[in-house]
SEFIZA-3560 file (N, C-alpha, C; in Angstrom, 3 decimals):
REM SEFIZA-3560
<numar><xx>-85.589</xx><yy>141.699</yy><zz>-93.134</zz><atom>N</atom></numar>
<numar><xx>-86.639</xx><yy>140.788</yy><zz>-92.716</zz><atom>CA</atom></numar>
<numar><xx>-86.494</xx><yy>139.511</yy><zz>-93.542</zz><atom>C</atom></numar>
<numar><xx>-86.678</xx><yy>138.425</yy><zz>-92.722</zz><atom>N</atom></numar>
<numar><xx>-86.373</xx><yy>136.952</yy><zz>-93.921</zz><atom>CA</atom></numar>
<numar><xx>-87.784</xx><yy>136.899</yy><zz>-94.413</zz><atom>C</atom></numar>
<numar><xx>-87.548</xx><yy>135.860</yy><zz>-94.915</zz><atom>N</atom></numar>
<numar><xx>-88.652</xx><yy>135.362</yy><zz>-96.126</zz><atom>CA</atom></numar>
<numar><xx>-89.457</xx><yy>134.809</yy><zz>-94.937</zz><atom>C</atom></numar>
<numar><xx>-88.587</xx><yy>133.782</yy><zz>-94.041</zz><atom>N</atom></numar>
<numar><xx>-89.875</xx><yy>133.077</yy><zz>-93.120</zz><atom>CA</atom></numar>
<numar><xx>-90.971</xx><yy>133.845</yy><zz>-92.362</zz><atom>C</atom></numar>
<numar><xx>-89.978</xx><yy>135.386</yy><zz>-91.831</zz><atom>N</atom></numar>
<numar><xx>-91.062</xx><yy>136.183</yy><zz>-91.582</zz><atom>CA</atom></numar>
<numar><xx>-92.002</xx><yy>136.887</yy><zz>-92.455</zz><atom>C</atom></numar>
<numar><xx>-92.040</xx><yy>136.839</yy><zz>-93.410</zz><atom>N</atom></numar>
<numar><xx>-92.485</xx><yy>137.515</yy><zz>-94.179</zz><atom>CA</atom></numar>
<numar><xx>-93.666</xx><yy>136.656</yy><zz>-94.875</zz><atom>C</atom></numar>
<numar><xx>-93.573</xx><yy>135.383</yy><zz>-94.569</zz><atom>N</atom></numar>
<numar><xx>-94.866</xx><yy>134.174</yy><zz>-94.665</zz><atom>CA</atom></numar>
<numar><xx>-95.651</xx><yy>134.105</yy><zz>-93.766</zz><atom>C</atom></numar>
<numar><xx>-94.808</xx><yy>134.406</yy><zz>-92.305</zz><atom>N</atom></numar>
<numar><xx>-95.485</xx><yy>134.038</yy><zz>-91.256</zz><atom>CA</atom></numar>
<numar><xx>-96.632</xx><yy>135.688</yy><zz>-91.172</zz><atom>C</atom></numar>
<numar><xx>-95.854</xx><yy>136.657</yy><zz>-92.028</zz><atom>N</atom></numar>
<numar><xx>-97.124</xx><yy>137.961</yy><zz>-91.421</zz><atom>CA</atom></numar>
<numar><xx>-98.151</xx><yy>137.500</yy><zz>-92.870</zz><atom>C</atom></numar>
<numar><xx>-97.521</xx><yy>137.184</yy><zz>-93.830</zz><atom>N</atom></numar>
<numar><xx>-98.931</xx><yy>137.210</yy><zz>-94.656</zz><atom>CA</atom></numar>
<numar><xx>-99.877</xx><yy>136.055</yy><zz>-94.836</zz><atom>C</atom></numar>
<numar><xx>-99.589</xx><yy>135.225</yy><zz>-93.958</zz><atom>N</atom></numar>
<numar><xx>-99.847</xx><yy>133.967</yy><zz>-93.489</zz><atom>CA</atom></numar>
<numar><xx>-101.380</xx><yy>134.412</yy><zz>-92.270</zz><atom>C</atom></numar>
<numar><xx>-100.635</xx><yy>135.586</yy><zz>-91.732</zz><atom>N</atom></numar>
<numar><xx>-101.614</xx><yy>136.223</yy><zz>-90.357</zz><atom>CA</atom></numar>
<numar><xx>-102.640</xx><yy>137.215</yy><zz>-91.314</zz><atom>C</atom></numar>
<numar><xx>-102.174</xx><yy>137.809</yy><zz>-92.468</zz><atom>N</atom></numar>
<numar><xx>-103.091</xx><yy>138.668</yy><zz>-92.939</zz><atom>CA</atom></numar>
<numar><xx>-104.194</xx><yy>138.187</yy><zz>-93.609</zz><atom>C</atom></numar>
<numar><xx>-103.897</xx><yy>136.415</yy><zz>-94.084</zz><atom>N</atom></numar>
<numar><xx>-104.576</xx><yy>135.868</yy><zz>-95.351</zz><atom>CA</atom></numar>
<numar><xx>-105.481</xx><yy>134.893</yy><zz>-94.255</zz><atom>C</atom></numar>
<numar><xx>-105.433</xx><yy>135.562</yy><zz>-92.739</zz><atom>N</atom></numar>
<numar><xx>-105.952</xx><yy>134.296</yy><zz>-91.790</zz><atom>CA</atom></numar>
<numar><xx>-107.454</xx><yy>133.729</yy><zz>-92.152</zz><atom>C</atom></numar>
<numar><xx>-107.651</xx><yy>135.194</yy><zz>-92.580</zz><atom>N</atom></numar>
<numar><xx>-109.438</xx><yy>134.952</yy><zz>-93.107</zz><atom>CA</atom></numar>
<numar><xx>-109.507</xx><yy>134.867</yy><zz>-94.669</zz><atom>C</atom></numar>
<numar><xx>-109.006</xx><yy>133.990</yy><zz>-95.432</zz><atom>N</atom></numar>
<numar><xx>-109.006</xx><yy>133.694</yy><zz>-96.466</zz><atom>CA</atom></numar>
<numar><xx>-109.134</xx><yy>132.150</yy><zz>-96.402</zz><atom>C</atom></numar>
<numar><xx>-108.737</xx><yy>131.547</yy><zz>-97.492</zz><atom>N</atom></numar>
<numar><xx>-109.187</xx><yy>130.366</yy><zz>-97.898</zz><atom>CA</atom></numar>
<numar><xx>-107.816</xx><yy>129.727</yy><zz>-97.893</zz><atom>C</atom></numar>
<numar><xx>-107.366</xx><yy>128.205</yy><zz>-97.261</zz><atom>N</atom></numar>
<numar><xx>-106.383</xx><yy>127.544</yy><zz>-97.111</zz><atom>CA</atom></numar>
<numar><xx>-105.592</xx><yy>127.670</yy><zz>-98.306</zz><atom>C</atom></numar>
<numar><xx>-106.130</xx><yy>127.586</yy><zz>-99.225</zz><atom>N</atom></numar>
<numar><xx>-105.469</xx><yy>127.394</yy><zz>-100.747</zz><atom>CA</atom></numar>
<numar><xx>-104.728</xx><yy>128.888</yy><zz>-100.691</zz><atom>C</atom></numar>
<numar><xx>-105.067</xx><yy>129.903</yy><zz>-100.335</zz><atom>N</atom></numar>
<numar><xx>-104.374</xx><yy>131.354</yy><zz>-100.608</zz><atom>CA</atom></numar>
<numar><xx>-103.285</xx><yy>130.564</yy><zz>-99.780</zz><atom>C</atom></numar>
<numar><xx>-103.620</xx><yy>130.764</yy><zz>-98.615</zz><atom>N</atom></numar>
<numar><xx>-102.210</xx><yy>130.681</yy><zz>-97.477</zz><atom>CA</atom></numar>
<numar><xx>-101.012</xx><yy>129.920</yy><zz>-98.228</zz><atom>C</atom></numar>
<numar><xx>-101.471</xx><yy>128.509</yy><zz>-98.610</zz><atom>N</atom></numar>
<numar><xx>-100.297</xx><yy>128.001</yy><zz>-99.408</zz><atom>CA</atom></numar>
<numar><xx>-99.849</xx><yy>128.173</yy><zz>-100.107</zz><atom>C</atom></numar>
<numar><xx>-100.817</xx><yy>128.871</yy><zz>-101.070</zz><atom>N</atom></numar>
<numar><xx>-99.704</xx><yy>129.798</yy><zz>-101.979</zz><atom>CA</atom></numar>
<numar><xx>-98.910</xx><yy>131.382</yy><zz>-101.525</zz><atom>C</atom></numar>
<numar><xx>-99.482</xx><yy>131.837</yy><zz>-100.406</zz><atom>N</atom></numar>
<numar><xx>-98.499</xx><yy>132.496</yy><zz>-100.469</zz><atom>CA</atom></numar>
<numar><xx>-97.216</xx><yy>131.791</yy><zz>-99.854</zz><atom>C</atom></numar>
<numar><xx>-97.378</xx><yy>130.793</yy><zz>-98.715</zz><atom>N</atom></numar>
<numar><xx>-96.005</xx><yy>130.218</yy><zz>-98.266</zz><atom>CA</atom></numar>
<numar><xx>-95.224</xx><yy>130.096</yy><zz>-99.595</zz><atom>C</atom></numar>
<numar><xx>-95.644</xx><yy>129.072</yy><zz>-100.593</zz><atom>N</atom></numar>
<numar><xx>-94.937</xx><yy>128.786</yy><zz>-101.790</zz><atom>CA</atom></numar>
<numar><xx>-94.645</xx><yy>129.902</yy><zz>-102.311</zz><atom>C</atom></numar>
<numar><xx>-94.713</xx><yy>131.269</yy><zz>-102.128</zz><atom>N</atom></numar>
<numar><xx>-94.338</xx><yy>132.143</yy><zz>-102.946</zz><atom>CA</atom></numar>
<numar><xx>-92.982</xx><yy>132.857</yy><zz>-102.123</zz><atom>C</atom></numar>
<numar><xx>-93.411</xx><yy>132.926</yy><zz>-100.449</zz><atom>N</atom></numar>
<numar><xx>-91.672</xx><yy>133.213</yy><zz>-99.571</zz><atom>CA</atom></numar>
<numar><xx>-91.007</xx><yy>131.947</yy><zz>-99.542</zz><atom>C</atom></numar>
<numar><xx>-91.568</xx><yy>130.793</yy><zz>-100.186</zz><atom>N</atom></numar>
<numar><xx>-90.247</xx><yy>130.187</yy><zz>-99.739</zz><atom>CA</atom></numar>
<numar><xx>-89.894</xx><yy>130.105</yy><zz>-101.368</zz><atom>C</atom></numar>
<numar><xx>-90.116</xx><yy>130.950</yy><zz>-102.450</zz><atom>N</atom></numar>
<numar><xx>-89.811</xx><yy>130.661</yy><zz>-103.689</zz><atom>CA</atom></numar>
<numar><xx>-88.786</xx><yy>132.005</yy><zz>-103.602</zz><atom>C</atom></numar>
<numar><xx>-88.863</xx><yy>133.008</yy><zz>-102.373</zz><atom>N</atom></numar>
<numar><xx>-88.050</xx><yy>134.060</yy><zz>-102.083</zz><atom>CA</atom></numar>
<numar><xx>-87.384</xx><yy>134.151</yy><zz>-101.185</zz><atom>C</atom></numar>
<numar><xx>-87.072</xx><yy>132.657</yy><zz>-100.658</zz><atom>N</atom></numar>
<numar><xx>-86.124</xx><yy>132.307</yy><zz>-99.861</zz><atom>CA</atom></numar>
<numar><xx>-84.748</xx><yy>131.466</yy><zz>-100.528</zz><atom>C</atom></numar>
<numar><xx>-84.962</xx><yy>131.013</yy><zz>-101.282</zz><atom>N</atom></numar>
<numar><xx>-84.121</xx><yy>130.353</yy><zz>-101.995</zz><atom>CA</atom></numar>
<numar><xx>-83.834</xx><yy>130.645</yy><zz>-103.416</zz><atom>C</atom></numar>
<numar><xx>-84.470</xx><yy>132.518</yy><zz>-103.705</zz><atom>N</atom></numar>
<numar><xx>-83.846</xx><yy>132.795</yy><zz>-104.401</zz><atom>CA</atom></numar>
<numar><xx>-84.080</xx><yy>133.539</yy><zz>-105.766</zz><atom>C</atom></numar>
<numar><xx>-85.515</xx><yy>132.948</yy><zz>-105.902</zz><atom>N</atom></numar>
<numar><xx>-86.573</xx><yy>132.461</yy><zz>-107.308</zz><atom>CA</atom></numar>
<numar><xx>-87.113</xx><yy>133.959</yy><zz>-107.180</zz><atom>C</atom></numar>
<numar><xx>-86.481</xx><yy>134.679</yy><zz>-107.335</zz><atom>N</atom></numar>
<numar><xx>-87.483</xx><yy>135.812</yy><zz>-107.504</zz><atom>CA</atom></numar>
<numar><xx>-88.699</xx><yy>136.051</yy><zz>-108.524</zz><atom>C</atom></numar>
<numar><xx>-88.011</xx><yy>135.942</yy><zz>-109.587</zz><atom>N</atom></numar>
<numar><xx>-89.290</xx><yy>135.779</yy><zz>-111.282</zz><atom>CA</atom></numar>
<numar><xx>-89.987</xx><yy>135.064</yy><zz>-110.580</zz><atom>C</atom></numar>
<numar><xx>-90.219</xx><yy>133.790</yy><zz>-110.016</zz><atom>N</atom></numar>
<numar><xx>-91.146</xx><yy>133.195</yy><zz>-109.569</zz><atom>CA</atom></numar>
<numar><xx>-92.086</xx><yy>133.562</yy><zz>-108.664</zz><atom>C</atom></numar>
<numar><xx>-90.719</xx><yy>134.052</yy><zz>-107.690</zz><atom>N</atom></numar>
<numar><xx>-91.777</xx><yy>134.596</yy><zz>-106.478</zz><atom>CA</atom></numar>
<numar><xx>-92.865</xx><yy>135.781</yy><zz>-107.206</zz><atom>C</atom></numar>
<numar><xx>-92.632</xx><yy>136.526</yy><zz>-107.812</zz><atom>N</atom></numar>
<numar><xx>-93.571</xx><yy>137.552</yy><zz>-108.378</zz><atom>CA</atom></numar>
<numar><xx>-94.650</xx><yy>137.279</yy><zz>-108.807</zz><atom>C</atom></numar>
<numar><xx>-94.314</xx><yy>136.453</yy><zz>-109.760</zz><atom>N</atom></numar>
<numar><xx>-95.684</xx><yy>135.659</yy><zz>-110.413</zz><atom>CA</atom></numar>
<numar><xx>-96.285</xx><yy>135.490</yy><zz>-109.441</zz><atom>C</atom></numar>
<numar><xx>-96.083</xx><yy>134.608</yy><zz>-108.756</zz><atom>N</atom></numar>
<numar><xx>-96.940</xx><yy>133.707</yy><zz>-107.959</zz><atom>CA</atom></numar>
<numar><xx>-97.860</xx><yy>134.713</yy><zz>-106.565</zz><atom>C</atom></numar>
<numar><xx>-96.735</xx><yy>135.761</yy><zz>-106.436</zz><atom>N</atom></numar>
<numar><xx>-97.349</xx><yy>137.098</yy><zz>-105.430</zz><atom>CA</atom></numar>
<numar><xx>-98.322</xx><yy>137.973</yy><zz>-106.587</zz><atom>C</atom></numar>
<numar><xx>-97.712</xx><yy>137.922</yy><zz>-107.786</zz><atom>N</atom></numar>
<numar><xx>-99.051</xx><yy>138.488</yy><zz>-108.469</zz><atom>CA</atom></numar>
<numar><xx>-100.254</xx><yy>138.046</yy><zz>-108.974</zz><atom>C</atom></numar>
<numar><xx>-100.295</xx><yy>136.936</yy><zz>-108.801</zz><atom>N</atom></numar>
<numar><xx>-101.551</xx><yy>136.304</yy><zz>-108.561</zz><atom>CA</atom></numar>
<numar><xx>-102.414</xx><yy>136.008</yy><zz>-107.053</zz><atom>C</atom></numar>
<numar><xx>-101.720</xx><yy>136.050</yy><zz>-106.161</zz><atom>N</atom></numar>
<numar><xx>-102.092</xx><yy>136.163</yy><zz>-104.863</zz><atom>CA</atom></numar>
<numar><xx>-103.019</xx><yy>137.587</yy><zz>-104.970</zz><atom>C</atom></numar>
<numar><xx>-102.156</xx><yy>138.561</yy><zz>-105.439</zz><atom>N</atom></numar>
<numar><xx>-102.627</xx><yy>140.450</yy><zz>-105.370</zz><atom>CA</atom></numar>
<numar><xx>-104.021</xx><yy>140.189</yy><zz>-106.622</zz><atom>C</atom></numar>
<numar><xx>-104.539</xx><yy>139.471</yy><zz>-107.457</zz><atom>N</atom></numar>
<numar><xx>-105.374</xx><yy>139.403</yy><zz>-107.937</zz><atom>CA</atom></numar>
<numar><xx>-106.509</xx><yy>138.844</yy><zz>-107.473</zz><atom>C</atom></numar>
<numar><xx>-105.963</xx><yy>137.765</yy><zz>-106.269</zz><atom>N</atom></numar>
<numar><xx>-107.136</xx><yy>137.011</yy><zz>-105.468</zz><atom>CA</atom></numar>
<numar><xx>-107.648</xx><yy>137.851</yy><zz>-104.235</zz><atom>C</atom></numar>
<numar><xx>-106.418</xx><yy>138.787</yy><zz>-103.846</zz><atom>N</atom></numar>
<numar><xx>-106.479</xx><yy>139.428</yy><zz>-102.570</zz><atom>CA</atom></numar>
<numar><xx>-106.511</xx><yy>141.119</yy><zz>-103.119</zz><atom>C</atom></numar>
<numar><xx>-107.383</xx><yy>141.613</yy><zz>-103.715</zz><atom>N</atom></numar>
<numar><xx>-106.254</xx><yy>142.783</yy><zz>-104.363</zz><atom>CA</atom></numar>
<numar><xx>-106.552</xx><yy>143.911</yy><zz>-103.209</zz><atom>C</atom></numar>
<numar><xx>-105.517</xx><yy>144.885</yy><zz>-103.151</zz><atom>N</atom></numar>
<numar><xx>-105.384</xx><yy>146.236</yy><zz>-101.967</zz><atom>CA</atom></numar>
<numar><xx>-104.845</xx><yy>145.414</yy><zz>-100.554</zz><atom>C</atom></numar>
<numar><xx>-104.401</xx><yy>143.824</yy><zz>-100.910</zz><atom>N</atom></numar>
<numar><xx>-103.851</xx><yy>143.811</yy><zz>-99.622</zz><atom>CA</atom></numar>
<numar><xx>-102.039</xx><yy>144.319</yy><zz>-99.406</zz><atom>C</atom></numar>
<numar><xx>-102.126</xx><yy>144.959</yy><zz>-98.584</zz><atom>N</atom></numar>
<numar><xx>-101.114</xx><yy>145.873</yy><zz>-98.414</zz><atom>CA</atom></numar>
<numar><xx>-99.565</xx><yy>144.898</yy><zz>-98.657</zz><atom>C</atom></numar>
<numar><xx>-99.859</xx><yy>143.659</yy><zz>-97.582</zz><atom>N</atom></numar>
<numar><xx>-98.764</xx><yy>142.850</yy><zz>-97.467</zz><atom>CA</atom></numar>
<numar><xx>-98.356</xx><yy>141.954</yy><zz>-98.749</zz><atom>C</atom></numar>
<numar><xx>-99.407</xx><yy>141.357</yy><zz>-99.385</zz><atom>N</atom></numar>
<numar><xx>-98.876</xx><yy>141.125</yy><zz>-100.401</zz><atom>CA</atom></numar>
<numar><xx>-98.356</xx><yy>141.837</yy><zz>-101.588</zz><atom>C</atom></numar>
<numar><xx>-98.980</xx><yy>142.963</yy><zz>-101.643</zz><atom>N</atom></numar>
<numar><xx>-98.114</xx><yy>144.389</yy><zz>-102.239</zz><atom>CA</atom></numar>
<numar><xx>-96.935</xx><yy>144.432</yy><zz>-102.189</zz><atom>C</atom></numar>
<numar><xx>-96.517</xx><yy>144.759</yy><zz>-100.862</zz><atom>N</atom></numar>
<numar><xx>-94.936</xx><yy>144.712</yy><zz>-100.270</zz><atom>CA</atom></numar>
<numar><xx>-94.250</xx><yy>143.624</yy><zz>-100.965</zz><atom>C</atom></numar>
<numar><xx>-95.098</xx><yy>142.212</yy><zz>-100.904</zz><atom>N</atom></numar>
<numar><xx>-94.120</xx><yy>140.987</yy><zz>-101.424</zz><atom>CA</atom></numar>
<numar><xx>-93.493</xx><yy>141.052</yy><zz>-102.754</zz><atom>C</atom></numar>
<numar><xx>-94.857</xx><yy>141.372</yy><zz>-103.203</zz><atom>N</atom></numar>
<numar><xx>-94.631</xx><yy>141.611</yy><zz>-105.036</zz><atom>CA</atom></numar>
<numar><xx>-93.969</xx><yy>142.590</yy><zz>-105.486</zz><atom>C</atom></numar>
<numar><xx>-93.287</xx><yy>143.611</yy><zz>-104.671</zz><atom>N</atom></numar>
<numar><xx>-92.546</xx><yy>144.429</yy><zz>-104.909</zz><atom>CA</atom></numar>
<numar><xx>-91.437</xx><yy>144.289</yy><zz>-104.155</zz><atom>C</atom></numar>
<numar><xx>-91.229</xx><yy>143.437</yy><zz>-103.140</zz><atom>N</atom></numar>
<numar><xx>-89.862</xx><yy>142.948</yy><zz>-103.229</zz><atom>CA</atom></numar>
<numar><xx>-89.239</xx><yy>141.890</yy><zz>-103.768</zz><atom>C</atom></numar>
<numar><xx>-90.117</xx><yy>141.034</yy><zz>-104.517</zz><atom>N</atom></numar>
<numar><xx>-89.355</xx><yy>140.030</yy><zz>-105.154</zz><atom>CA</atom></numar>
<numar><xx>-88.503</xx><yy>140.648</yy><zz>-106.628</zz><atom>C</atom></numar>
<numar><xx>-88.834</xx><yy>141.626</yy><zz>-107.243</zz><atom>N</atom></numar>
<numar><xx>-88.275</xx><yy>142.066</yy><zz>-108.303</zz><atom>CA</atom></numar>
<numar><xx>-86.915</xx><yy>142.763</yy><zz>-107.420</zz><atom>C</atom></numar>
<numar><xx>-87.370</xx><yy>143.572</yy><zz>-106.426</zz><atom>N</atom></numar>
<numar><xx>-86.324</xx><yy>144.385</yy><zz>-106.187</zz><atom>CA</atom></numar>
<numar><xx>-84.881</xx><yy>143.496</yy><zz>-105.444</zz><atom>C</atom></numar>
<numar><xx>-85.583</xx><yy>142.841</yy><zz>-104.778</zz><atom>N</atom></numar>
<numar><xx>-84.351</xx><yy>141.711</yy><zz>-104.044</zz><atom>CA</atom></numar>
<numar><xx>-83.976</xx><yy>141.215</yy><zz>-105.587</zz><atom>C</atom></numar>
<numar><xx>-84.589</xx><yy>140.559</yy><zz>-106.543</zz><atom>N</atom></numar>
<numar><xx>-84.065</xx><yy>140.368</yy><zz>-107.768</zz><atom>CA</atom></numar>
<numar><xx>-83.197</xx><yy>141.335</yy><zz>-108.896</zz><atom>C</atom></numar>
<numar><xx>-82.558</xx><yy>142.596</yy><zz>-108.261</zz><atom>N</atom></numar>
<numar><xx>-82.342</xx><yy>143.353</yy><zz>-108.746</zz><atom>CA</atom></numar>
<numar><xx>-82.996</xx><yy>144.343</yy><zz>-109.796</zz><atom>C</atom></numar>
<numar><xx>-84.208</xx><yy>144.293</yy><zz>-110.041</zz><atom>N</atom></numar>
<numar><xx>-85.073</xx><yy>145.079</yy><zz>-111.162</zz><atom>CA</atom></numar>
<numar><xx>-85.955</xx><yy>145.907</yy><zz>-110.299</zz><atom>C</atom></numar>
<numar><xx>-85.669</xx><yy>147.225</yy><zz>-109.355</zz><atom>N</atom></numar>
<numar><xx>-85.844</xx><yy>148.181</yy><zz>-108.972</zz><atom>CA</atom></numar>
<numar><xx>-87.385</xx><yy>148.780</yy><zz>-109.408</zz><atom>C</atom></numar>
<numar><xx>-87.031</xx><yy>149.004</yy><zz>-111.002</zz><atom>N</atom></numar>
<numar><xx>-87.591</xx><yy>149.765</yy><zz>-111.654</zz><atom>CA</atom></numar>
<numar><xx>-89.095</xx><yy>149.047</yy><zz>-111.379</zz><atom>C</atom></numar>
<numar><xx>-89.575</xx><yy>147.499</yy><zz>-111.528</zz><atom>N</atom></numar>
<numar><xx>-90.380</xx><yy>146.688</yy><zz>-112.039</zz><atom>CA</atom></numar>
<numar><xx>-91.530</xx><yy>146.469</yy><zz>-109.944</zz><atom>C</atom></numar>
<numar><xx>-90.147</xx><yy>146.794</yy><zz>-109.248</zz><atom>N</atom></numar>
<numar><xx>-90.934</xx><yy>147.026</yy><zz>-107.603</zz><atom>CA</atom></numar>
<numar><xx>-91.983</xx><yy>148.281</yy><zz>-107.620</zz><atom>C</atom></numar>
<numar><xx>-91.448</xx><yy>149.544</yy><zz>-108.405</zz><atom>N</atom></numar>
<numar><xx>-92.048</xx><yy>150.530</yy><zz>-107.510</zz><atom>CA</atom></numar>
<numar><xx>-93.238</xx><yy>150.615</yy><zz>-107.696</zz><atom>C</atom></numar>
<numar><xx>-94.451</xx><yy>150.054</yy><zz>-108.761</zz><atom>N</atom></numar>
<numar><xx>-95.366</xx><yy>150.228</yy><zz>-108.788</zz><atom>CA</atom></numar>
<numar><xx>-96.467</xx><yy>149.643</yy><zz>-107.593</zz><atom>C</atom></numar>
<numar><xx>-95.886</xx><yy>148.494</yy><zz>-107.552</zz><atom>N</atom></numar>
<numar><xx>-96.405</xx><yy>147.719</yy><zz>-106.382</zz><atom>CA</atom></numar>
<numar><xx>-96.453</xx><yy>147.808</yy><zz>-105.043</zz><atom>C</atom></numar>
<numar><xx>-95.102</xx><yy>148.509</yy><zz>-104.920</zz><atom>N</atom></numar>
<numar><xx>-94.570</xx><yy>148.900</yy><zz>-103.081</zz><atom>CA</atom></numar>
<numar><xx>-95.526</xx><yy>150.621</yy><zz>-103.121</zz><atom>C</atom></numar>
<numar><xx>-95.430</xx><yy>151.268</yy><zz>-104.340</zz><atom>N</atom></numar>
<numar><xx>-96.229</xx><yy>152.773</yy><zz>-104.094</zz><atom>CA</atom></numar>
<numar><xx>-98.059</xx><yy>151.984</yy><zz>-103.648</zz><atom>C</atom></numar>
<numar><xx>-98.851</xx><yy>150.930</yy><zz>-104.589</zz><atom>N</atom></numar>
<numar><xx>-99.764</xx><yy>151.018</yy><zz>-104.061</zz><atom>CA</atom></numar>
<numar><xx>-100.094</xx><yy>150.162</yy><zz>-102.688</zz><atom>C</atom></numar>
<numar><xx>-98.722</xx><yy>149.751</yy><zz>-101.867</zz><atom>N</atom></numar>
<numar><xx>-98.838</xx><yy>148.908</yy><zz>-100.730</zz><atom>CA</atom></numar>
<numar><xx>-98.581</xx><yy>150.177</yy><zz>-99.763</zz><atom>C</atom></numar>
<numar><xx>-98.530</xx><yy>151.366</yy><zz>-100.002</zz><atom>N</atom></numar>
<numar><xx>-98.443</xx><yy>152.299</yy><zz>-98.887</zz><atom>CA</atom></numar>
<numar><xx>-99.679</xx><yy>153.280</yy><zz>-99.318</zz><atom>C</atom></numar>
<numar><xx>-100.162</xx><yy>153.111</yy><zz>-99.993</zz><atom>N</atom></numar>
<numar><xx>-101.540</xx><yy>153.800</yy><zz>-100.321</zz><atom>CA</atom></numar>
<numar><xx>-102.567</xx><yy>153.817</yy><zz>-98.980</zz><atom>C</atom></numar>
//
């Protein structure tokens, strides 16, 4: 799945949130489109603090480590995005 899709669904999940979320999460797939994983995390783990138990940003924040190669640092996040 690319990054663009992956803005465009949490883009649909954050529909009833506040403009300021949405842009940050765009800024956070396109910070995992080009690469920035450490970044992307941060920035998805602060999203999961504004949004917390949302499933999709779960998923994000646990794939930016893992697409970043650090496995270990995903699974906590992807276990409570299937909760």
């Amino acid at each position: 799945m690319t990054s663009q899709v992956l803005c465009i669904l949490v883009a649909m999940l954050l529909s009833g949130q506040s403009s300021d979320l949405v842009r940050r999460s765009q800024a956070a797939a396109a910070a995992m489109q080009k690469g920035s994983f450490d970044e992307a995390a941060r920035m998805y783990q602060e999203l999961v603090r504004a949004v917390p138990g949302d499933a999709g940003l779960l998923m994000n924040l646990g794939m930016a480590p893992a697409m970043g190669g650090s496995g270990a640092k995903a699974i906590g996040a992807l276990e409570r995005a299937i909760e």
